[in-house]
Phi, psi and omega in degrees: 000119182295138156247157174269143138281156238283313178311339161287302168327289190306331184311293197292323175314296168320277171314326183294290166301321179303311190315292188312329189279317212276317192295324190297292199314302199311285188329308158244025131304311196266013159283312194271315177312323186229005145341137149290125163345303193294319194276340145318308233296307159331284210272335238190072209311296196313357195274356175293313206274020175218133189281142181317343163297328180279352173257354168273330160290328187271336185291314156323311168310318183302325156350258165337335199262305156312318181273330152342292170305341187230339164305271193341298189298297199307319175307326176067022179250136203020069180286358165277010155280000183277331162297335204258324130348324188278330202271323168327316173276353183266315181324320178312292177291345161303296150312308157307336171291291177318307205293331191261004172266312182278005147303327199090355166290046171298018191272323175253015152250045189285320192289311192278319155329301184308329186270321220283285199309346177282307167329314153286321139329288181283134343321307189292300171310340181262341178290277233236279192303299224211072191282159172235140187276130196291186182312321207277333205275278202325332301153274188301347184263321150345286184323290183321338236220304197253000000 
């Protein structure tokens, strides 16, 4: 039985975690981004006590946040905004922690740790272990080479 190397494994945990967040992130940016308000109120207690613009700037962020994680690397075209994309989405949740504490909605924030420490995992792996080179390197070290 062929084993991976563990940089491929960790490669693969890493996209695998980019995916989960950027799938988290989308889904519910575009619930607060394209929701009707009356229809948040249901699903999302807090959107009562924050006026709709702001709940519409955080499903926007949330986006933004998602398609971060996963265009640039995939793209390999400035794949170092995808760690800074992660801290932007750890930021996220960080702010969502606070904000659910001084709610009393302390039931969820178990979820919101959990997205905060995966975002920092994929920042610290897109940072340090496992950078990804952009499109351009590649290309100029080809050139070099022949």
């Amino acid at each position: 039985m062929k084993t991976q190397n563990p940089s491929k494994t960790f490669d693969i945990a890493l996209w695998a975690a980019h995916v989960f967040l950027a799938l988290v992130f989308f889904i519910t940016g575009a619930i607060k981004l394209f929701l009707p308000i009356e229809n948040l109120y249901t699903l999302l207690l807090w959107t009562k006590d924050v006026n709709s613009i702001s709940v519409r700037l955080i499903g926007f962020s949330e986006i933004i946040g998602s398609i971060g994680l996963i265009i640039p690397s995939l793209l390999r075209i400035k794949p170092q905004l995808t760690p800074w994309a992660a801290i932007g989405v750890a930021f996220i949740m960080l702010l969502a922690i606070f904000f659910n504490i001084s709610t009393g909605e302390t039931s969820v924030i178990g979820i919101n740790i959990m997205l905060f420490f995966i975002a920092v995992f994929v920042a610290w792996g897109r940072f340090k272990k496992s950078p990804i080179s952009p499109k351009y390197h590649m290309y100029k070290n080809s050139l070099n080479q022949n």
